[in-house]
N, C-alpha and C positions, 0 to 999 in steps of 0.2 A: 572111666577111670580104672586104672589099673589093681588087681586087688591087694597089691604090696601096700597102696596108700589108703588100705582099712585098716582100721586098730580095733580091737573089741575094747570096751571101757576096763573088765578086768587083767587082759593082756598091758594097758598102759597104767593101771595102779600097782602091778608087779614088777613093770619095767619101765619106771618113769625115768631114771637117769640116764638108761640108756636109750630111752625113745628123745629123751631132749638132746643128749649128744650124737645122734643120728641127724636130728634138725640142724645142729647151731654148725655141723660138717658140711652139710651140702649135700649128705649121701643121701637124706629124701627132703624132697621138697617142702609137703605138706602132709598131712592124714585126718582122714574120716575118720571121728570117732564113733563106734557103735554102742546103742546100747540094746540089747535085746533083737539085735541083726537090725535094728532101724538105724537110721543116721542122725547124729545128736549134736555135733560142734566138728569144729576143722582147727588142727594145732599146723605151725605153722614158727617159723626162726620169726624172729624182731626182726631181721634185716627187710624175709620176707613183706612183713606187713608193712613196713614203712616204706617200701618199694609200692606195694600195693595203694597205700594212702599218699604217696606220691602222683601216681598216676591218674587215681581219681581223681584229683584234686585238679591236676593239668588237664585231664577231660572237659569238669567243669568250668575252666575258665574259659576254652576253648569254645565250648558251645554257647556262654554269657555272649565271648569276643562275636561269634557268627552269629549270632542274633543279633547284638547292637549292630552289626556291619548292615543287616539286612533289615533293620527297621532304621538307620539312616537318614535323615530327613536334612539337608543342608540350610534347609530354612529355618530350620531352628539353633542354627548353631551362632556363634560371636567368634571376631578376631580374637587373636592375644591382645591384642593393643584396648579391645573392647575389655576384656575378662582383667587386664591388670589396673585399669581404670576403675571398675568396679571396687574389685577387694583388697586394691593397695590404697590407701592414702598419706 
């Protein structure tokens, strides 16, 4: 990771408005925040993240889909004609 996308905890309580409108621009993506040169949380725009919990979300289903493809079993399934028979009356 590049060290532009470190923040020290007290460089972003001095320069919060300008570290959020660096974000909400595009001009960085994300940042490491530090505290004590450790690493402590990740800031990040809202577009970012919901881009982010987009894609995990389509992982997930992705891999649910590949799994039921591969446990498949045809013997256990019914027609439509079966399944509306059932639960229409």
């Amino acid at each position: 990771m590049p060290v532009k996308n470190y923040l020290s905890s007290t460089h972003l309580a001095k320069h919060t408005a300008a570290t959020l409108n660096s974000l909400n621009s595009g001009e960085t993506d994300k940042l490491i925040i530090l505290k004590n040169n450790s690493p402590k949380a990740i800031l990040m725009s809202f577009e970012s993240y919901e881009a982010m919990e987009e894609e995990i979300e389509d992982l997930r289903l992705t891999a649910l889909a590949l799994s039921r493809i591969q446990n498949f079993d045809p013997a256990q399934t019914i027609s439509h004609r079966q399944m509306m028979n059932k639960y229409t009356k």
